[in-house]
C-alpha positions in Angstrom: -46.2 48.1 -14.2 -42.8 46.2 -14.9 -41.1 44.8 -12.0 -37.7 43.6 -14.0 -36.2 45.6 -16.7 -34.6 42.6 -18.1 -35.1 39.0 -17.7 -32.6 36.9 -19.1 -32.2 33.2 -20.2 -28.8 31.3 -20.4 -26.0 29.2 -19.7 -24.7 29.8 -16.0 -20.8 29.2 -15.8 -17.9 29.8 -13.9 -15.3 31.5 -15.7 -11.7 30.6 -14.5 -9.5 32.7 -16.8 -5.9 32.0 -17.3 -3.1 34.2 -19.5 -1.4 32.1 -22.1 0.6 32.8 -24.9 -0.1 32.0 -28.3 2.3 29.5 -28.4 0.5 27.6 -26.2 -2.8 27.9 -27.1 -1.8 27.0 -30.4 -0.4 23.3 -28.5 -3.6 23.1 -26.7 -5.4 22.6 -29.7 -7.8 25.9 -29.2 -10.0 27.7 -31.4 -8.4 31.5 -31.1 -11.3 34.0 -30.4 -13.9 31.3 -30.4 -15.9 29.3 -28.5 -16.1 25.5 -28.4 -17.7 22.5 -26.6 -15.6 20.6 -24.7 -16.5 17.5 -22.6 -14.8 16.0 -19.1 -11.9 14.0 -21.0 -11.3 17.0 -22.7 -11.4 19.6 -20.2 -8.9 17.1 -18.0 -6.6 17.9 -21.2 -6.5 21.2 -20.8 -6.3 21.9 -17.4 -3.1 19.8 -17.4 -1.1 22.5 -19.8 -2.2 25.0 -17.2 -1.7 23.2 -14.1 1.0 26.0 -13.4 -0.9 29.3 -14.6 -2.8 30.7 -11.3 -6.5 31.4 -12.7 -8.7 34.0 -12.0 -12.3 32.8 -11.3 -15.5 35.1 -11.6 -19.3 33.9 -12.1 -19.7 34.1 -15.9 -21.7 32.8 -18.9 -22.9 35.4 -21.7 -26.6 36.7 -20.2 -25.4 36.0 -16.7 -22.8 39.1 -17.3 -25.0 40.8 -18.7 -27.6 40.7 -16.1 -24.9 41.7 -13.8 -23.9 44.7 -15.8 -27.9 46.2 -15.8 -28.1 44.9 -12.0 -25.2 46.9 -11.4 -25.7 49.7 -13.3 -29.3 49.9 -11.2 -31.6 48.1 -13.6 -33.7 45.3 -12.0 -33.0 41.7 -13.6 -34.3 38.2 -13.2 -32.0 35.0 -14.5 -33.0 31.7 -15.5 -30.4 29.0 -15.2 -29.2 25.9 -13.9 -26.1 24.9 -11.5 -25.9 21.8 -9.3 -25.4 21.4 -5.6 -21.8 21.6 -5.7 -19.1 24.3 -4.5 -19.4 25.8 -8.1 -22.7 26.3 -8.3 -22.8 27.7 -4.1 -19.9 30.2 -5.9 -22.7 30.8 -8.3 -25.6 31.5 -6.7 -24.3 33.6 -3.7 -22.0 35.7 -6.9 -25.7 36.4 -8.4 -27.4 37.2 -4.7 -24.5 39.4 -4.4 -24.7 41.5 -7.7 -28.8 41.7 -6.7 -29.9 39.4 -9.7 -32.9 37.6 -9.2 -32.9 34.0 -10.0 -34.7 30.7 -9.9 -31.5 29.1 -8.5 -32.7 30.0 -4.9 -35.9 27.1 -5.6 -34.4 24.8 -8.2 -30.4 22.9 -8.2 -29.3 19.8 -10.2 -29.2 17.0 -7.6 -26.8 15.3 -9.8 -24.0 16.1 -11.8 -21.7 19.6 -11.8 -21.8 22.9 -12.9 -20.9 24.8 -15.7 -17.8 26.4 -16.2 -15.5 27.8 -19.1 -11.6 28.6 -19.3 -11.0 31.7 -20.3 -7.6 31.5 -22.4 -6.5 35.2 -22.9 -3.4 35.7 -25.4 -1.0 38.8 -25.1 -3.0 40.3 -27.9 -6.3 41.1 -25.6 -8.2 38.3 -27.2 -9.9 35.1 -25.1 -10.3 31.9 -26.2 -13.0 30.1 -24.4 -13.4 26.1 -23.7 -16.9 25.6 -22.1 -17.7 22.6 -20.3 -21.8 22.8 -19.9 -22.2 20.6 -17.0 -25.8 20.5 -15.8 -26.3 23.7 -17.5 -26.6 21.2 -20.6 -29.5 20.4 -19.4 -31.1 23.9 -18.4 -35.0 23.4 -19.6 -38.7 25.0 -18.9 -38.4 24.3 -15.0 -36.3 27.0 -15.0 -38.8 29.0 -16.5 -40.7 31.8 -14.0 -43.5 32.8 -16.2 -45.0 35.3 -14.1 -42.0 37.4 -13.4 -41.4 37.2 -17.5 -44.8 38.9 -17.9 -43.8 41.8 -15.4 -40.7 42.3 -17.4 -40.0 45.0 -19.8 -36.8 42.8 -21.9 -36.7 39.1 -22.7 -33.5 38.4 -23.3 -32.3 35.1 -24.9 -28.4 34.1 -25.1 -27.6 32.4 -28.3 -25.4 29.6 -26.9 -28.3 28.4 -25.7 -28.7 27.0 -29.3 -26.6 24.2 -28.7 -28.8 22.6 -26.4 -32.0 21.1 -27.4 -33.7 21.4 -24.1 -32.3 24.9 -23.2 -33.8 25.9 -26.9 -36.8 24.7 -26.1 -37.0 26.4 -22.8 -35.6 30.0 -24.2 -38.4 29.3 -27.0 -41.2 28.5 -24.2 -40.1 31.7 -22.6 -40.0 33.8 -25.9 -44.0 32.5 -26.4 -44.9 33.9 -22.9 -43.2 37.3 -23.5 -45.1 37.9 -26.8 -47.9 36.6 -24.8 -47.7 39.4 -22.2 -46.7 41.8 -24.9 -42.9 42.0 -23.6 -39.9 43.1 -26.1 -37.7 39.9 -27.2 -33.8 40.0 -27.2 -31.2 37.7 -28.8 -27.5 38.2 -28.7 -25.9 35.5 -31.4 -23.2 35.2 -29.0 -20.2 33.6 -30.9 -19.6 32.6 -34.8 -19.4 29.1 -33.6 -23.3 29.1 -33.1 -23.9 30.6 -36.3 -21.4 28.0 -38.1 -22.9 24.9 -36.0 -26.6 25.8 -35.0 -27.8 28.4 -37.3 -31.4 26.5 -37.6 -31.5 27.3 -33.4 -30.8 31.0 -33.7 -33.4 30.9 -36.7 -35.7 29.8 -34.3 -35.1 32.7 -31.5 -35.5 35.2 -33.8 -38.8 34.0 -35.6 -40.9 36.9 -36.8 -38.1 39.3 -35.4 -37.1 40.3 -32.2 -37.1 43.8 -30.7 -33.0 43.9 -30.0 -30.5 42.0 -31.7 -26.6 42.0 -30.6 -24.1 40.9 -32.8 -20.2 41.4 -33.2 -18.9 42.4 -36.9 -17.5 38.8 -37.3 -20.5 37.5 -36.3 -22.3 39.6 -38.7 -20.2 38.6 -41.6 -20.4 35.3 -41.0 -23.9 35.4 -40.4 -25.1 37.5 -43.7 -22.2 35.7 -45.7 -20.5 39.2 -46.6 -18.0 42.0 -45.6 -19.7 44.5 -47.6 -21.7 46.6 -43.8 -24.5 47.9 -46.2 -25.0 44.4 -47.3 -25.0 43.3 -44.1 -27.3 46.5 -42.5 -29.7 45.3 -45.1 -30.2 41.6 -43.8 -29.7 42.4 -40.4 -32.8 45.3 -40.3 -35.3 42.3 -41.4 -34.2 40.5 -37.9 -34.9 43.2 -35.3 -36.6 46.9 -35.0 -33.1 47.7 -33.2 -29.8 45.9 -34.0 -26.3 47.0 -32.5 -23.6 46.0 -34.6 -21.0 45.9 -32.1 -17.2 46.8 -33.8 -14.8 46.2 -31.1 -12.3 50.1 -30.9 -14.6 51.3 -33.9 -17.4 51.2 -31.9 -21.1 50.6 -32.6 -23.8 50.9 -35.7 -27.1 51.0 -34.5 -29.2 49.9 -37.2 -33.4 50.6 -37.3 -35.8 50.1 -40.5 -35.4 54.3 -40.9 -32.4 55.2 -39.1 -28.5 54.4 -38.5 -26.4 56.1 -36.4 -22.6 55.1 -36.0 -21.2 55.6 -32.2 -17.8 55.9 -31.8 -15.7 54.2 -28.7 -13.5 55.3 -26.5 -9.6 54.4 -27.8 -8.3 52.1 -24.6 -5.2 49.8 -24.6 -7.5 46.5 -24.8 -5.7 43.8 -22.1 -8.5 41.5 -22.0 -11.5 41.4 -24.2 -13.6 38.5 -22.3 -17.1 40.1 -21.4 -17.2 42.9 -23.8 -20.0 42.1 -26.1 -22.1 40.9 -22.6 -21.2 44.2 -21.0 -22.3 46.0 -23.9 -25.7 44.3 -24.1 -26.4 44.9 -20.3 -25.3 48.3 -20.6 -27.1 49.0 -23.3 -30.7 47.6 -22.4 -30.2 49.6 -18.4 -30.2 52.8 -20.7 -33.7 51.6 -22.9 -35.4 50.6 -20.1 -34.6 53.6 -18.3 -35.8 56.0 -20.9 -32.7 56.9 -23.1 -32.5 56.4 -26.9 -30.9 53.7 -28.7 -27.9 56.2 -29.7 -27.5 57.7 -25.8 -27.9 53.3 -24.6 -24.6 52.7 -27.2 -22.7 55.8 -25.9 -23.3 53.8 -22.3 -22.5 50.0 -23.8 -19.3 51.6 -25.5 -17.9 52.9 -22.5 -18.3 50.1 -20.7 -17.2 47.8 -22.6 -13.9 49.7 -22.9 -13.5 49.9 -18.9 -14.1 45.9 -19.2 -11.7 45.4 -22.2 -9.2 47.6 -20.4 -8.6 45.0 -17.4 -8.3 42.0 -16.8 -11.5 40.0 -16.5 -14.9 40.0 -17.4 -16.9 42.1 -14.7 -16.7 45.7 -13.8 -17.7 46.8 -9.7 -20.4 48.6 -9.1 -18.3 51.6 -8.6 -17.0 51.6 -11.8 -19.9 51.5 -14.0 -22.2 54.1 -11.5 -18.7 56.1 -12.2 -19.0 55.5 -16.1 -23.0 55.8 -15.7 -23.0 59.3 -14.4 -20.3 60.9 -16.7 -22.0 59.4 -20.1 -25.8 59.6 -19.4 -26.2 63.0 -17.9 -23.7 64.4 -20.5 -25.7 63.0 -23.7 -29.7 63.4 -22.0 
């Protein structure tokens, strides 16, 4: 019998999100929508144009959301990461312990070096910009790695930033072994265009022979099947999963199998903030397969929360919310 629904590799960050216009942004230098790299010199850059811009800080990173979203939701989860022994990565640790995520954090810290965090640069339009400094989760690899509790997992769940790093590739890849191993379903979200622009041959390597779950955004999509055409693209994506959610911001979500597609729509919201959607979809999404609903009922669920998340500022809903958004979707569509 499973003992974690999900169990989920990836880059642990401290999101400190700041509201810029686009004017600034655009003298920052950032990549609008994107993701991108950024080292200490850098980072010192940016923080000076918003030394005057209060931020708001939250535990972050792509799977660690989305862990939080199934934890919250009810779901069991288990996280695999890496922080140092800094005030950062104490914020992180006790944020996880809090949400009742699992983690290997409570045996294994950096010694040296500091944790991971990202600036979240959200313009008047909704949309975030995001400069991630790695940190020690640069060097997230196999120690991180709890192999039993991945073979008492139902999900393995691998975040495709993790394709930028060649030891936390490795380690996602030694953990994607073990779950075929123990006969456990593989997910992969592709997590940002940048990835698939930069580190396609990374990505290539998660999904292998295929994955059980794929999550990808349309832009991602079109970038990654080189067309706009979404038969074209339902085509190529079908040979990378059994089950692939083609997340399409207000128009909602295709979910795509090798016999079946099914387009769910979303709820229309005023979108303030759109950091978190795609990782609140995900975790919303895989609380409702591993709790017995079907792929179409599981997108109903990721669609409304990721309006809720879109719809504030920030990328975390309480528990509140989403056992709210939880009790008026699933009972209505089971």
């Amino acid at each position: 019998m499973s003992h974690y629904d999900l169990y989920a590799i990836g880059n642990a960050l401290v999101d400190s999100e700041y509201q810029v216009s686009d004017a600034l942004l655009k003298t920052m230098g950032v990549d609008k929508r994107h993701m991108t790299l950024i080292d200490t010199p850098r980072r010192a850059q940016l923080l000076a144009h918003v030394k005057n811009i209060p931020p708001r800080r939250t535990g972050g990173g792509s799977a660690g959301n989305t862990v939080v979203a199934l934890a919250q939701l009810g779901g069991r989860a288990f996280y695999s990461c890496k922080v140092a022994h800094d005030e950062l990565g104490d914020f992180y640790v006790k944020d996880l312990q809090a949400r009742g995520v699992d983690t290997n954090l409570n045996h294994t810290r950096a010694q040296e070096g500091q944790t991971g965090s990202c600036m979240v640069l959200v313009t008047p339009d909704a949309e975030r910009s995001m400069c991630t400094f790695l940190g020690v989760s640069a060097e997230l690899d196999e120690i991180a790695l709890h192999p039993h509790d991945i073979d008492r997992s139902k999900i393995y769940y691998m975040e495709g930033y993790l394709a930028a790093s060649p030891t936390g590739l490795k380690a996602a890849l030694a953990g994607r072994q073990r779950a075929v191993q123990a006969g456990v379903a593989l997910a992969l979200t592709l997590s940002d265009v940048s990835m698939i622009r930069f580190c396609k041959d990374g990505l290539t390597a998660m999904l292998g022979d295929g994955v059980d779950y794929l999550f990808a955004n349309l832009e991602e999509a079109q970038v990654w099947c080189n067309t706009e055409d979404l038969d074209e693209m339902g085509l190529q994506l079908r040979k990378l999963a059994k089950t692939v959610c083609l997340t399409r911001g207000p128009d909602g979500c295709d979910v795509l199998t090798a016999q079946d597609a099914w387009h769910v729509p979303a709820e229309k919201v005023k979108a303030i903030d759109t950091n978190g959607a795609g990782d609140m979809f995900a975790g919303a999404f895989m609380f409702a397969i591993t709790h017995g609903f079907t792929p179409v009922q599981a997108a109903s669920l990721g669609n409304q929360a990721a309006a809720a998340v879109v719809s504030q500022h920030g990328n975390r809903l309480t528990t509140g919310q989403l056992n709210v958004i939880k009790s008026y979707v699933l009972p209505k569509i089971s």
